[in-house]
C-alpha positions in Angstrom: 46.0 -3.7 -26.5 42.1 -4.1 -26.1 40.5 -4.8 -23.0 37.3 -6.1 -24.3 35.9 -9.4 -22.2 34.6 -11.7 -24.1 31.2 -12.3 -23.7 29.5 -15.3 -21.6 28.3 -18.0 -23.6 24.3 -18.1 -23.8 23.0 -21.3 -22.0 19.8 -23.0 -22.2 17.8 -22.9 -18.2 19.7 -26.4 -17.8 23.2 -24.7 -18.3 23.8 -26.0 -21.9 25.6 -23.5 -24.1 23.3 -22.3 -27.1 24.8 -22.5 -30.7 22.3 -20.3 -32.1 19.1 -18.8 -30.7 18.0 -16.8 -33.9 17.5 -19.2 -36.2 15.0 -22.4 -35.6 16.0 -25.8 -36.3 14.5 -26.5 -40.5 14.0 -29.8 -42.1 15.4 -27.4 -45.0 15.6 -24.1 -46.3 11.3 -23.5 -46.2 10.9 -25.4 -43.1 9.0 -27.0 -41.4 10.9 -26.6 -38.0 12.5 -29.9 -36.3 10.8 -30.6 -33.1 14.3 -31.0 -31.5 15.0 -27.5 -31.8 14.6 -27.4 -27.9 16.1 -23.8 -27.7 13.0 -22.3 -29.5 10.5 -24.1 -27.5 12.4 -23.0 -24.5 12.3 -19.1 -25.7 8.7 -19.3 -26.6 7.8 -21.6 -23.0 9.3 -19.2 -20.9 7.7 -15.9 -22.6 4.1 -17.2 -22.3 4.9 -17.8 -18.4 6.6 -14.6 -17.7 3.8 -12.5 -16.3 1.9 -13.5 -13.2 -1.6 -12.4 -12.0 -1.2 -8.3 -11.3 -2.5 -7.4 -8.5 -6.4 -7.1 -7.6 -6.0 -3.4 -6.3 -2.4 -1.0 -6.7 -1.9 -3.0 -10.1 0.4 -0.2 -11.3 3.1 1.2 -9.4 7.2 2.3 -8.9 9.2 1.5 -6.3 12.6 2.3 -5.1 15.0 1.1 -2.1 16.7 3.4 0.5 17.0 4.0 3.7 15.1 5.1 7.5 17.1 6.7 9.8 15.7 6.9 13.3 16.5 10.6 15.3 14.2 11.1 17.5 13.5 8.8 20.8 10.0 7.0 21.6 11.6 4.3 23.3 10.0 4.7 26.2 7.1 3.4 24.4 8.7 0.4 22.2 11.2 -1.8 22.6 11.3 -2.6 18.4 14.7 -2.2 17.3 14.1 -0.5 14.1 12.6 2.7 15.5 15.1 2.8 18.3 17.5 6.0 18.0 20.2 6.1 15.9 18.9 2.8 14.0 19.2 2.6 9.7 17.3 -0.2 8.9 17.6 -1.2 4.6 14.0 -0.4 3.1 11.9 -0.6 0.3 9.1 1.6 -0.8 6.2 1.1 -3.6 3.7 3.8 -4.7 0.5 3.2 -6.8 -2.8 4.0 -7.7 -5.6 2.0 -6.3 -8.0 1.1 -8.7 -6.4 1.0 -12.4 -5.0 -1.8 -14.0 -1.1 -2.4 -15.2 -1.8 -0.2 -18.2 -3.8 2.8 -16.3 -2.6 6.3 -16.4 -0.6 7.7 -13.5 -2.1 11.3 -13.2 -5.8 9.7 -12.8 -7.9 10.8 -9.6 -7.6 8.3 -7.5 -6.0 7.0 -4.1 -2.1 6.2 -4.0 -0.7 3.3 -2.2 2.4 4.3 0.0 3.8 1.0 1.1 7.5 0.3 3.0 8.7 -2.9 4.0 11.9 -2.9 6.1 14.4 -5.4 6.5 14.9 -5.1 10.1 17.3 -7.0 12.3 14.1 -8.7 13.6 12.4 -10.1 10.9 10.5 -7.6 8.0 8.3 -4.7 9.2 5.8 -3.8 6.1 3.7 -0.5 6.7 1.4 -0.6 3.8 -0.5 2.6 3.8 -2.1 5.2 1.3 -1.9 9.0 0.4 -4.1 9.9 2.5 -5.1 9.4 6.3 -8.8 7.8 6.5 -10.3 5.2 4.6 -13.7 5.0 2.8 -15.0 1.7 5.0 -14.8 0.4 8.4 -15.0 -3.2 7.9 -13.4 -5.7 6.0 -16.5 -7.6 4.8 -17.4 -4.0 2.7 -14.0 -4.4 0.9 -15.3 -7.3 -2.0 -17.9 -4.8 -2.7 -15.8 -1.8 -2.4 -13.5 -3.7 -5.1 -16.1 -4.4 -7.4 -17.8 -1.5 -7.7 -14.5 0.6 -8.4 -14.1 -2.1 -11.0 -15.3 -2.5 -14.7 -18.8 -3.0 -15.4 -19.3 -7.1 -16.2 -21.3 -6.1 -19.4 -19.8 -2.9 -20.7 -16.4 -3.9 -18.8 -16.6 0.1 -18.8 -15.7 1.6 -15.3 -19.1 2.6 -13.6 -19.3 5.8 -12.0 -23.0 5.1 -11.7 -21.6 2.0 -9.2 -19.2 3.9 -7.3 -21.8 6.4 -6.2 -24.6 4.1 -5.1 -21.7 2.5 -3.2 -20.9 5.5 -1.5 -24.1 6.9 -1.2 -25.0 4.0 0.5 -21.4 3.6 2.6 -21.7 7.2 4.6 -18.7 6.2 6.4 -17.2 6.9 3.0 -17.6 10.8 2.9 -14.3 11.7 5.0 -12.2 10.0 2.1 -14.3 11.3 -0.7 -14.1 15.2 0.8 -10.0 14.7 0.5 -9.9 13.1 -2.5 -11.9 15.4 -4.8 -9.9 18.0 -2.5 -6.9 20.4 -4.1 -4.9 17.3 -2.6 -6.9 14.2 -4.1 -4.6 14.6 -6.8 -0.9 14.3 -6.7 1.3 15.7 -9.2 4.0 13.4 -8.0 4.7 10.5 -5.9 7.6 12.2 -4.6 5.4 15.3 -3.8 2.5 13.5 -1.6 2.5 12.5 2.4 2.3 8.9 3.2 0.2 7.3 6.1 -0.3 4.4 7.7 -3.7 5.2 8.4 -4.6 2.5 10.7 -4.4 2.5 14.3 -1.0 0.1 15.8 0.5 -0.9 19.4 3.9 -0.1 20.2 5.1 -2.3 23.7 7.6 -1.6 25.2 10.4 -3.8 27.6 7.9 -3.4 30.5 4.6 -5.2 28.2 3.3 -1.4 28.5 1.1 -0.7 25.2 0.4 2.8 23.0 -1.6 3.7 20.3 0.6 4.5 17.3 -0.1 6.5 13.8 2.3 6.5 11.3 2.9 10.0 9.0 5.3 10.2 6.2 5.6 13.9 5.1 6.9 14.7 2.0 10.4 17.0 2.3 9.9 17.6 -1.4 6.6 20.1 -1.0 2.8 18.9 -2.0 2.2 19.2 -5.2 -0.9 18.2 -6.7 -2.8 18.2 -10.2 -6.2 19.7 -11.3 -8.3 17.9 -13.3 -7.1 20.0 -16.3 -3.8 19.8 -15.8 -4.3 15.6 -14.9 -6.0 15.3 -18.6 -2.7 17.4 -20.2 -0.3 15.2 -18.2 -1.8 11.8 -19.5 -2.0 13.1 -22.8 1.6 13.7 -22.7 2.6 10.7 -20.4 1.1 7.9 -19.1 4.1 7.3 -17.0 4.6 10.2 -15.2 4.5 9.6 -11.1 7.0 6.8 -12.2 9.2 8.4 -14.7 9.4 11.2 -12.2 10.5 9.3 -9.8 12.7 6.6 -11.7 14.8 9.9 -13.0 14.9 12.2 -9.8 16.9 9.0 -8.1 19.1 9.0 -11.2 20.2 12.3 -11.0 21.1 12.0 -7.6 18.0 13.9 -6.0 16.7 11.6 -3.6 13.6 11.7 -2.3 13.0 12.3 1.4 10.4 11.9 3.9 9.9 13.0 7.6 8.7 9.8 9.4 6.4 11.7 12.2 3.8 9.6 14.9 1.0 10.3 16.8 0.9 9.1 20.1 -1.9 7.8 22.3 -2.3 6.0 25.8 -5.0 3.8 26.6 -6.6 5.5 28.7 -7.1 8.5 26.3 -8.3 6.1 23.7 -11.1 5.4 26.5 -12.1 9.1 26.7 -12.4 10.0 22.8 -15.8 10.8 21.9 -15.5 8.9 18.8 -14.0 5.1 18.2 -10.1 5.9 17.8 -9.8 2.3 15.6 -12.1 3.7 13.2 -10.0 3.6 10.2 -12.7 6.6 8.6 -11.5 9.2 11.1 -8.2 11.0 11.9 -6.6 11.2 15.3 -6.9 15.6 16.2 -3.2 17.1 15.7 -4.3 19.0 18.5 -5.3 16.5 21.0 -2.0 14.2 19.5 0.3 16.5 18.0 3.0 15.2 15.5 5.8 13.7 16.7 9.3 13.4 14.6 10.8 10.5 14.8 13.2 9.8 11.3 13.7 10.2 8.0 13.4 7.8 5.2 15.5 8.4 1.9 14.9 6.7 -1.1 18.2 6.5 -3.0 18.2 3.3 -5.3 16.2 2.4 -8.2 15.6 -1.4 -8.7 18.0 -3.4 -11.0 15.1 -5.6 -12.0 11.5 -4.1 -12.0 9.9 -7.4 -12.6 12.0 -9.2 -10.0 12.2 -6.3 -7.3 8.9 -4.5 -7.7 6.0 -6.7 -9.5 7.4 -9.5 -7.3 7.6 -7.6 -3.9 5.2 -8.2 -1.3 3.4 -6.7 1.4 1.8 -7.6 4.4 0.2 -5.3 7.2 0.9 -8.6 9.5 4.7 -8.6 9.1 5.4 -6.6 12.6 8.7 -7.0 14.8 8.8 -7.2 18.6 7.7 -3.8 19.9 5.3 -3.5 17.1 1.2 -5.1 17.8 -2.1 -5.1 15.9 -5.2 -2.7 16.9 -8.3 -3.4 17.3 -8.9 -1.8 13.9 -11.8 -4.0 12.1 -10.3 -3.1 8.9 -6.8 -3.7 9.3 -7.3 -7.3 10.9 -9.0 -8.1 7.7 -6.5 -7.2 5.6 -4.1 -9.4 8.0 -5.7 -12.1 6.1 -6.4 -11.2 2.8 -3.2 -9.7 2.0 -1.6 -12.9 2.6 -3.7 -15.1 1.0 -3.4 -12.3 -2.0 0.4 -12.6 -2.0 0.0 -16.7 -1.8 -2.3 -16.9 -5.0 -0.6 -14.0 -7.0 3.3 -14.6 -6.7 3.2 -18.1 -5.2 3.4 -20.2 -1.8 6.9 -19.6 -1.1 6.8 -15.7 -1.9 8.4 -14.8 1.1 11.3 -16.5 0.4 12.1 -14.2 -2.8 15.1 -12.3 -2.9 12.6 -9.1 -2.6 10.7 -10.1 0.2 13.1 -12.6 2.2 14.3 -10.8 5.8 18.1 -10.1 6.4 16.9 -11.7 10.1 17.6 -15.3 10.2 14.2 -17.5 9.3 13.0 -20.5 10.9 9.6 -22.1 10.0 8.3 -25.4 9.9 6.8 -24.6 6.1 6.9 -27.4 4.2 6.8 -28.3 0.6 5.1 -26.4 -2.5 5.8 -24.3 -5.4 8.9 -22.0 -5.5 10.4 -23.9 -2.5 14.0 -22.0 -3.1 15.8 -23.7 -0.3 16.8 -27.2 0.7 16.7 -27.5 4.3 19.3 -29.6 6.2 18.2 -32.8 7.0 16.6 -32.9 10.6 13.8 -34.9 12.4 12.3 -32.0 13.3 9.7 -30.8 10.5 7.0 -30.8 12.6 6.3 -28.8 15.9 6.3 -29.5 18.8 9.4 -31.8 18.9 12.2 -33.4 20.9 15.1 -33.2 18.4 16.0 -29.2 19.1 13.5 -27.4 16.4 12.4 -23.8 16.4 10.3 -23.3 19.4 8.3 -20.4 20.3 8.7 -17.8 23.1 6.4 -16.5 25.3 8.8 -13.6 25.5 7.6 -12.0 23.0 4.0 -12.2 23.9 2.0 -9.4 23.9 -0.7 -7.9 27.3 -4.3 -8.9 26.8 -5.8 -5.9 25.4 -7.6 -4.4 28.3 -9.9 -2.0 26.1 -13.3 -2.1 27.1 -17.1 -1.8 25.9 -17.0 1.1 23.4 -13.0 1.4 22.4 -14.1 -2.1 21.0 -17.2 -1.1 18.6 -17.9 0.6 15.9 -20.6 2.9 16.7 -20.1 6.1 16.9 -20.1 7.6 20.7 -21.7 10.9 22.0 -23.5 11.7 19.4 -20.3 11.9 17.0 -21.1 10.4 13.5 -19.3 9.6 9.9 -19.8 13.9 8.8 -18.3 15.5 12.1 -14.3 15.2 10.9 -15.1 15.8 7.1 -17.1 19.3 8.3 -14.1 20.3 10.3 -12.1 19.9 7.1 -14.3 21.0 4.6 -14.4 24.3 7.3 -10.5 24.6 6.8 -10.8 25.1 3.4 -10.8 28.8 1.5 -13.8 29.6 -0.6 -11.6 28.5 -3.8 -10.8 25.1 -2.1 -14.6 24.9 -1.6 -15.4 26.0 -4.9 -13.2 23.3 -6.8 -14.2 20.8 -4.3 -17.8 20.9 -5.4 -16.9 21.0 -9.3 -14.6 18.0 -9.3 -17.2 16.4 -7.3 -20.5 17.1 -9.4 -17.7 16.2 -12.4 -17.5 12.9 -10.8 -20.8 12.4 -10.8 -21.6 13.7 -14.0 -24.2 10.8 -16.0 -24.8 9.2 -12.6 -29.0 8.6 -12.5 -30.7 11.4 -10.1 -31.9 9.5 -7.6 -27.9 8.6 -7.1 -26.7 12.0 -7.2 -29.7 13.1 -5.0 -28.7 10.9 -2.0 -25.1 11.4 -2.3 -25.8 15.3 -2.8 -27.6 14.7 0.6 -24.6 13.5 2.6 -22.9 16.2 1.7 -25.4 18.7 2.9 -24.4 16.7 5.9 -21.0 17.6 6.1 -22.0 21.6 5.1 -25.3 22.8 4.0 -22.9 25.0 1.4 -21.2 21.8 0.2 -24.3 20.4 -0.9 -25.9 23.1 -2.2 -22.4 23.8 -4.5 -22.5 20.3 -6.2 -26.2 20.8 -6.7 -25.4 23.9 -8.5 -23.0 22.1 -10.2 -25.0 19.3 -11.2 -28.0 20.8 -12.7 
């Protein structure tokens, strides 16, 4: 006896079954098409809407759900519940490359976006990060022209590497990033074989209003693997696909990818002390002034049923904190407080927040109104607006955070004692053997190949900054 199921009836977006959705509508057997045949215009309507706007920056990327298991214990610190011990809080993670579109290849050089967004018990806690620690600027207005000039030329629409440079060259804030990512490690063979940091500076408060400084570190359990530029130019001739196919697969077979989730503590009254401005986004906090501290795991064990739906649709927002969780006084990362919002508004729509992808598990109550993609209809209530008398969502001060009490240099972005934008990229560049060194200065003068002289000489001069050697081997390079 068979136990085949029929199949479902196909159904217009109204919920009218479809007789036929192969063949249009014909006056007769040469046409022309009726204009009642409503279940072609419907087909055809919904394939011209079915993209929307990629995004600006990390246009390509994979994603995959899973889990973060808290095991060690910085309560004493935070009172978020999410990173309390014991906790396994549902979570999503998306990789991508910064600066290539939806079509780019996955093995180019180029920074990799390491963002998680976890459905906590208290609302959704995004950590939107990169693949490595620093960034190239220090303030948000810098990031339009940061964009632009990693963009395509508006003539040529050819990427510029002679814009890049004079950006840089100009930006020396810029040279800690660019010594990593022309590094052995700028290039990751894998999205399951690179770190993941939060970069930025955060608060953690906890049930006493007491505030720390917080860094968030990822570290791969899979090993660091990274690509030459040889072996990057093989692997996009063979695959364009290949951080996500890698990735997409590995979860298929079973092998899950897994993370350390590690922090680096700090009080206030250290952050007073540093020579150097701890919210500077360009520098790293010293492992051995703030070691490492373990705090979880995060396993990524799912891959989406729906990529469109679950990953092009998902979004992030450095602002989405829980209770226990505060902003620094990082210039950078209160800009993107803004734009990433105002990004996710324009790209996927006013009500994004309330997709499947992005809504919390935590109940929500907001007094948003009206507007596209409005998914829900609210019970009826006098209260949509705020303050009210008839038992709305109100506020409370509970959850408040301390004034900052951060004073006079902890608040600006000068450099202090003397300490400028080449001291942390010397100590690495210092750290590396003479072949790190050695590839370091050819993928850089590579880079820079075609750039006009007077480019190449001021950049060539930053990095005689960092080490006299340095600049002298992409010189060498170069001529």
């Amino acid at each position: 006896m068979s136990t085949h199921h029929r199949p479902p009836t196909l159904t217009t977006a109204g919920g009218a079954p479809v007789a036929d959705s192969q063949h249009s509508i014909t006056a007769g057997p040469r046409g022309p098409i009726l204009l009642q045949d409503y279940q072609m215009a419907e087909k055809l309507a919904y394939l011209a809407r079915e993209r929307i706007p990629e995004r600006v920056l990390h246009a390509k990327g994979a994603a995959a759900f899973g889990t973060l298991r808290i095991t060690g214990d910085i309560a004493r610190h935070t009172r978020a519940h999410c990173l309390q011990p014991g906790r396994v809080t549902p979570v999503l993670v998306r990789f991508s490359g910064l600066t290539g579109e939806r079509g780019c290849a996955d093995a180019e050089r180029d920074m990799r976006g390491f963002a998680l967004k976890a459905y906590t018990q208290e609302g959704n806690w995004d950590l939107v990060g990169s693949h490595l620690p620093v960034a190239c600027i220090r303030d948000p207005q810098k990031f339009p022209d940061l964009v632009r000039a990693l963009k395509r030329h508006p003539v040529s629409h050819l990427r510029s590497p002679t814009a890049i440079w004079d950006f840089w060259s100009l930006s020396p804030e810029s040279i800690h990033q660019i010594v990593m990512l022309f590094s052995d490690r700028g290039l990751p063979a894998s999205y399951r074989h690179m770190h993941g940091y939060g970069a930025h500076a955060f608060g953690l408060l906890n049930e006493a209003g007491e505030r720390a400084w917080v860094k968030f570190h990822f570290r791969t359990r899979q090993g660091i693997r990274c690509l030459s530029d040889a072996q990057a130019r093989d692997t996009i001739a063979d695959d364009r696909e290949s951080a996500q196919r890698d990735l997409f697969e590995a979860i298929e077979r079973g092998e899950h990818p897994r993370w350390s989730l590690h922090v680096q503590l700090m009080s206030d009254a250290q952050a007073e002390a540093l020579p150097f401005n701890p919210f500077d986004p360009t520098k790293v906090w010293p492992q051995d002034m703030f070691p490492l501290t373990e705090l979880g795991e995060l396993t990524l064990d799912a891959n989406p049923d729906n990529y469109f739906a679950q990953v092009e649709q998902a979004t992030f927002n450095p602002a989405h904190l829980v209770p226990g969780l505060c902003i620094s006084p990082d210039k950078l990362l209160q800009g993107r407080l803004l734009a990433y919002a105002d990004a996710q508004r324009y790209r996927v729509g006013t009500h994004h927040a309330a997709l499947p992808v992005n809504r919390p598990q935590s109940p929500v109550h907001t007094y948003h109104a009206d507007g596209a993609m409005r998914l829900n209809v609210p019970p009826r209530t006098d209260a949509y607006y705020e303050p009210n008398s008839f038992g709305g969502p109100r506020p409370d001060r509970r959850h408040a955070e301390p004034a900052l009490t951060l004073q006079g240099d902890a608040m600006r972005f000068d450099d202090r004692q003397g300490l400028g934008d080449y001291a942390q990229a010397s100590v690495l560049y210092r750290r590396m053997d003479e072949g790190e060194r050695a590839r370091l200065a050819a993928n850089l003068a590579a880079a820079m190949a075609g750039v006009p002289e007077g480019i190449q000489r001021r950049q060539v001069a930053h990095f005689r900054l960092v080490d006299e050697a340095l600049g002298a081997g992409v010189e060498a390079a170069l001529a």
